[in-house]
C-alpha positions as CSV (number, residue, x, y, z in Angstrom):
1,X,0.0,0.0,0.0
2,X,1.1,3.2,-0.8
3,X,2.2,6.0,2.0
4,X,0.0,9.2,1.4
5,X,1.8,12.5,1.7
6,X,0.6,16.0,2.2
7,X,2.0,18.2,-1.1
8,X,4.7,20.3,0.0
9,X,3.4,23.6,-0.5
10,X,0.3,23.2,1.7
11,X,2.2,21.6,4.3
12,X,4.6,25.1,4.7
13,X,1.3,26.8,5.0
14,X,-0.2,24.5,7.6
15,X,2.7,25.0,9.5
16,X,3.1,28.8,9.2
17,X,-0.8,29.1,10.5
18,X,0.2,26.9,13.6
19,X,2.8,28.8,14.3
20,X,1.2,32.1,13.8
21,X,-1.6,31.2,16.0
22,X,0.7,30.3,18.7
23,X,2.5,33.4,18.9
24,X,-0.9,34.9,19.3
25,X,-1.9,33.3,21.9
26,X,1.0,33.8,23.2
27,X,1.0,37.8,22.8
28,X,-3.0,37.6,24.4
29,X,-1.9,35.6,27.1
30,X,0.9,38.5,27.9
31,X,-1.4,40.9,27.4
32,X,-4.1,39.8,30.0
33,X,-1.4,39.0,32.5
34,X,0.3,42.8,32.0
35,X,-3.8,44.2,32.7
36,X,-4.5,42.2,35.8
37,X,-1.0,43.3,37.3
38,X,-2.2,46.9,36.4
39,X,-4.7,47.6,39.6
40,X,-6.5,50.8,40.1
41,X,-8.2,50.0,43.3
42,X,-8.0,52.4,45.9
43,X,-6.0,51.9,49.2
44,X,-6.0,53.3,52.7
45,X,-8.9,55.9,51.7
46,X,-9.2,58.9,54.3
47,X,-11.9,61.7,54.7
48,X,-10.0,64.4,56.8
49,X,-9.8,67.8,57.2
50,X,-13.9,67.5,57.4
51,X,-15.3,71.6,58.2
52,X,-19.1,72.7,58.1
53,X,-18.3,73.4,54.2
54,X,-15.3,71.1,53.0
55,X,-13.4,68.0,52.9
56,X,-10.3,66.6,52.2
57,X,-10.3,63.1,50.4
58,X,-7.1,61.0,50.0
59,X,-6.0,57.5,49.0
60,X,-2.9,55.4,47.3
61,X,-3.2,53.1,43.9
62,X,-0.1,50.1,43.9
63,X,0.1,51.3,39.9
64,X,0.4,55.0,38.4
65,X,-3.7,55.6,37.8
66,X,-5.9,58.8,37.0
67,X,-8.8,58.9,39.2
68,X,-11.3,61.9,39.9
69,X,-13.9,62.1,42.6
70,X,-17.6,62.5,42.3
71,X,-20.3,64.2,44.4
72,X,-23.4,65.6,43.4
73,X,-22.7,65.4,39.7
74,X,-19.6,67.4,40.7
75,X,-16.4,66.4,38.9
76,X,-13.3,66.9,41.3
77,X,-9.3,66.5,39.7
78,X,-6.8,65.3,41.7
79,X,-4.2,67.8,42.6
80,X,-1.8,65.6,43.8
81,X,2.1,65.6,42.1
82,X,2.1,61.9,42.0
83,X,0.5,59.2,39.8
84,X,0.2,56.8,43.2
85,X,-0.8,59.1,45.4
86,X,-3.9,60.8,44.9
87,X,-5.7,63.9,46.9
88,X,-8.4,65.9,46.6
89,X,-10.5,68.8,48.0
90,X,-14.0,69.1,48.1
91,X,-15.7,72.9,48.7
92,X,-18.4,74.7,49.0
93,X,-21.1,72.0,51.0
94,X,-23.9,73.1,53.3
95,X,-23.5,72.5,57.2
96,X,-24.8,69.2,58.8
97,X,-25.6,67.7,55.4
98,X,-25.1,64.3,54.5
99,X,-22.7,63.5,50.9
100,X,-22.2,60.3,49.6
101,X,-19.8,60.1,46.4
102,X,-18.2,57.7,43.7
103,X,-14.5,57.3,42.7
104,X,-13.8,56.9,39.4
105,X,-10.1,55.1,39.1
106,X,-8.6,53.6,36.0
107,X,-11.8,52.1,34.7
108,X,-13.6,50.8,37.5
109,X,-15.6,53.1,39.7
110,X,-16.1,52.4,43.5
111,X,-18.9,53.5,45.4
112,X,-18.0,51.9,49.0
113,X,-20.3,52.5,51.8
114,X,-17.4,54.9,53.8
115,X,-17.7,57.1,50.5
116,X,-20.0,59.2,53.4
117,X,-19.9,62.1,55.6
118,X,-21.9,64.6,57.3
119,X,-20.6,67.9,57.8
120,X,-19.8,69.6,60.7
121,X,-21.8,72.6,62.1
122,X,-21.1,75.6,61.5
123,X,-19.4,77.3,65.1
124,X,-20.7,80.8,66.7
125,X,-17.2,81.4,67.9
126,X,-14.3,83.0,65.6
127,X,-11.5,81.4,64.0
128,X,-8.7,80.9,66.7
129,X,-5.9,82.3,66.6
130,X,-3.4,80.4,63.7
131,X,-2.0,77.6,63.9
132,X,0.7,75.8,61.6
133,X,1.7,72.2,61.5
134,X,4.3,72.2,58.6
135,X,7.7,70.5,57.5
136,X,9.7,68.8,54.9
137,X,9.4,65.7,53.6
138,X,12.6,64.2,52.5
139,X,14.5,60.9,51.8
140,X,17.8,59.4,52.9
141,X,19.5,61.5,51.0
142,X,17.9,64.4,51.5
143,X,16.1,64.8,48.5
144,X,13.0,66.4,48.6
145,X,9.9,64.3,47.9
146,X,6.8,65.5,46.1
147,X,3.2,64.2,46.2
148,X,3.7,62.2,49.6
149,X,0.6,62.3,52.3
150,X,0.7,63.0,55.5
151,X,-1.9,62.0,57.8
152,X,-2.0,64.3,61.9
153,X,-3.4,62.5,64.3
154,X,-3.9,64.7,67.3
155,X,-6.5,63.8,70.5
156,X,-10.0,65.6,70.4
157,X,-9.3,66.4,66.5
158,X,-10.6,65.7,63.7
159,X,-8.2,63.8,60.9
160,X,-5.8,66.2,59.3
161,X,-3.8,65.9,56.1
162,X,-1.6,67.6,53.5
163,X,0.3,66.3,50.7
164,X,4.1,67.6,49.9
165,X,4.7,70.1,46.9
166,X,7.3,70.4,44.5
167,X,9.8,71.3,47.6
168,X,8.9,68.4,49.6
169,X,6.6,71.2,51.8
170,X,3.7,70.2,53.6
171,X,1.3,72.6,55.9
172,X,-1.6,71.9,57.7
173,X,-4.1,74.4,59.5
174,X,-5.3,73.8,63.3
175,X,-6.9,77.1,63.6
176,X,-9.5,75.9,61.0
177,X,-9.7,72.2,62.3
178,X,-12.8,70.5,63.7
179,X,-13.5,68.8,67.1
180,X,-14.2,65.4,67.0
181,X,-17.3,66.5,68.1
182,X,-18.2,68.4,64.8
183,X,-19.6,71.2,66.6
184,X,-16.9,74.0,67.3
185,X,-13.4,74.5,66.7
186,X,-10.5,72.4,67.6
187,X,-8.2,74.0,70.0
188,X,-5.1,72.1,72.0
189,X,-5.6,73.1,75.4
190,X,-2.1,72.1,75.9
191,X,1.1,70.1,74.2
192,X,-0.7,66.4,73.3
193,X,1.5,63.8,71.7
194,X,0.4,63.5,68.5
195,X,0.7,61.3,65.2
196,X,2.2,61.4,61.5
197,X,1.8,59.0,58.9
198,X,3.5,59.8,55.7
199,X,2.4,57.7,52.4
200,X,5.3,58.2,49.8
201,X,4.8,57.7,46.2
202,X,6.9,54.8,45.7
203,X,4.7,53.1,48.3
204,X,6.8,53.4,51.8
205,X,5.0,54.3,55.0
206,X,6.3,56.0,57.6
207,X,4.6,56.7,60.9
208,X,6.3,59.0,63.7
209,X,5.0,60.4,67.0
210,X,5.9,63.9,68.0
211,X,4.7,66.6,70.4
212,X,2.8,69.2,69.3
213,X,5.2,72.1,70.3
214,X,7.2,70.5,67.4
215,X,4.9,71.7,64.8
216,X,6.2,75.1,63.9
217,X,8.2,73.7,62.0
218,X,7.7,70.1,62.8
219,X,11.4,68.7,62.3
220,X,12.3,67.1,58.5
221,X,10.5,63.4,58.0
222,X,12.6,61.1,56.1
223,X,10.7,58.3,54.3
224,X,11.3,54.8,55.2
225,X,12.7,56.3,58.6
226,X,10.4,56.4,61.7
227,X,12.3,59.2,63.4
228,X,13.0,62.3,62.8
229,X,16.1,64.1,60.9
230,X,18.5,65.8,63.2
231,X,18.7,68.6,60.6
232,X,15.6,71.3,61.2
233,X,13.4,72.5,58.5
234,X,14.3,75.4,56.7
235,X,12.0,78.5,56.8
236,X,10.2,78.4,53.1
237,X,7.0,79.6,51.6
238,X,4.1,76.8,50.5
239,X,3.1,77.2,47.2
């Protein structure tokens, strides 16, 4: 019995369409695997620096993501300097009202059930007197960092933040801070140990406790260090 053979010419092509097919598959499987390492998903979230008529909202992606916030229709851009970290700052609400709103990051949109607040009330009393909490934020080298969040933690306050500008520069008001209360002004009766978190945009946390006669300035925060730098803070303007 004769052996049957395929012609040459169609079996060149049948192999060229096996092996185009597997380097396709093999390009979609890389593909998929490079979009699920990509993830927009928002971590540590904070509400802080909450008043009778704004907010401060905060949070951290694991990859470089653009994200904007959404209440009441409202469209708010991130203002952070980093692609990792992301802050943003929410005006002109009413007193004692409830908001609920939606983050919008990569593709996905989260509406969690802590996307909520109610605002404070607004005080009969006057602003107090100012009141800075400010520094550098730097790393081991002493190169300024950009776009890193810090997080003050002081008793009887509502949660405070700031993110660091092109100078590694960070400020945060007390005068205009909230009780935990929501009802009046926050005002340190004395000097309360307090705390700092800093979230860097590389993805480094670094937490530090300090008293609050250290605020003006408070003393230069290196990342990935949980003490302080022995060198003080320049005076500088915030921008």
């Amino acid at each position: 019995m004769k052996e049957k053979k395929f012609p040459t010419i169609f079996g060149m092509i049948l192999l060229l369409v096996i092996l185009f097919l597997g380097v396709f598959l093999s390009t979609q499987k890389t593909s998929l695997n490079s979009q699920a390492s990509v993830s927009c998903e928002p971590i540590n979230p904070q509400i802080t620096n909450l008043t009778y008529g704004s907010f401060d909202f905060s949070f951290t992606t694991p990859s470089p993501c653009s994200a904007t916030l959404i209440i009441n229709n409202i469209i708010y851009q991130d203002i952070s300097l980093s692609p990792t970290t992301h802050y943003y700052k929410v005006t002109n609400l009413s007193p004692k009202t409830e908001y609920k709103f939606s983050l919008v990051s990569g593709s996905s949109t989260y509406s969690w059930p802590e996307f909520s607040l109610t605002t404070a009330s607004k005080p009969n009393s006057p602003i107090p007197l100012s009141n800075l909490a400010w520094g550098k934020i730097i790393d081991k080298s002493g190169k300024a960092i950009s776009g890193a969040i810090v997080y003050l933690t002081l008793p009887g306050s509502q949660a405070l933040s700031a993110f660091s500008n092109k100078d590694g520069n960070w400020n945060i008001s007390l005068a205009s801070s909230f009780n935990e209360q929501k009802n009046d002004w926050f005002s340190p009766s004395s000097v309360v140990e307090e705390e700092i978190i800093v979230y860097s945009p590389d993805g480094q946390l670094t937490q530090i406790t300090n008293q609050s006669d250290r605020n003006d300035p408070v003393p230069d925060i290196i990342v990935g260090q949980n003490y302080f730098s022995n060198i003080p803070t320049p005076a500088s303007s915030f921008q």
